[in-house]
N, C-alpha and C positions, 0 to 999 in steps of 0.2 A: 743892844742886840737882843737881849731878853723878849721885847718886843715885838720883833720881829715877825714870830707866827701868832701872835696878837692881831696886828696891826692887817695883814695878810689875809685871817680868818675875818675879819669885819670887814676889808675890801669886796671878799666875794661874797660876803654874803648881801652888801651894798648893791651889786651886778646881781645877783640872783634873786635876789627877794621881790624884783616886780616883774620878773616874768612867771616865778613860781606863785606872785599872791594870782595871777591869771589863770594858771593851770588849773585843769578837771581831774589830772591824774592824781586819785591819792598814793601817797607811800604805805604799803605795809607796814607794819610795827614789829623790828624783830622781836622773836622768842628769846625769853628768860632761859641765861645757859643752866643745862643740871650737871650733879656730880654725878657719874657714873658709879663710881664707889660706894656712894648710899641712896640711890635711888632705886625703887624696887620695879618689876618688868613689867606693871600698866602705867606706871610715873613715865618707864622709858619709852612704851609702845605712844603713850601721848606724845611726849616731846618728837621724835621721830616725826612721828602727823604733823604736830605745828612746824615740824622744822620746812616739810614735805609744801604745806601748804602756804607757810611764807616763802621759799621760792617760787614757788607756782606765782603765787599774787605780784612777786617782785617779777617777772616774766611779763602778767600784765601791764604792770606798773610801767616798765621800761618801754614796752610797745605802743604806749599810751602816750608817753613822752615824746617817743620817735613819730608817731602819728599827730602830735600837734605841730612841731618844730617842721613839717613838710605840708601841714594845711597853711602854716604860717608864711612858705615860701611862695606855695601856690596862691595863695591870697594878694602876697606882694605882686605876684608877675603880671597876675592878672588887674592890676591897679598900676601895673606900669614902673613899680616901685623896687629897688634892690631889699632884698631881706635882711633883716638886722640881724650882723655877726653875733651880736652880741647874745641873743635868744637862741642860734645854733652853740655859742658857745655854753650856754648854762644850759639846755638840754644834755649837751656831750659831757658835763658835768654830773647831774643828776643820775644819769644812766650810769656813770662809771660809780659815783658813789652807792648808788644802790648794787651793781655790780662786786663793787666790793663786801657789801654787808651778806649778800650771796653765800660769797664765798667763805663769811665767817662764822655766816649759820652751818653750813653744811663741815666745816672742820672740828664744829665746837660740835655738832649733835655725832660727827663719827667721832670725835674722840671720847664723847661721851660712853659711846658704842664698846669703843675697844677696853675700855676703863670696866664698864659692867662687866664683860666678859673675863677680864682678868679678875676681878672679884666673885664673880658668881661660875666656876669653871664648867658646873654642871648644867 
């Protein structure tokens, strides 16, 4: 059973790797978390920016995704052809995991936030 999320991680990535080696969308690169407690406030005002502008990218990123996986419908219909679940399904993948990275840039830069503040009171 140790396996398990082995064996599960190389399935989807098996399903995903050729629709993603076809994609134009690239993925941003999250930001390197900082410590708030020793990071001084242009270390912080950067971090904040890159945190500001890997969402923003991830925003494109995502509508990029959602924009292929609906030319890729319209492409079938018009060929007469049903669209492969499978390329809806690893779109709705990629969105949700960049989704998620989202939301871990943006609790790691406000916790950054709140950290400096409890160390720096003034």
């Amino acid at each position: 059973m140790r396996f398990a999320p082995l064996v599960a991680a190389l399935l989807l990535t098996v399903v995903t790797v050729p629709a993603m080696a076809q994609s134009a969308c690239t993925e941003p690169v999250m930001p390197a978390p900082v410590d708030g407690a020793t990071i001084t406030v242009d270390q912080l005002r950067a971090a904040i920016a890159d945190a500001k502008n890997f969402i923003a990218q991830s925003d494109v990123f995502q509508n990029c995704i959602v924009s292929e996986a609906d030319a890729a419908k319209t492409q079938a219909a018009s060929e007469g052809k049903n669209p492969d679940p499978a390329l809806a399904g690893a779109a709705q993948a990629r969105v949700a995991a960049s989704q998620k990275n989202k939301e871990k840039v943006g609790v790691s830069i406000n916790t950054a936030i709140t950290t400096y503040k409890q160390a720096h009171p003034n």
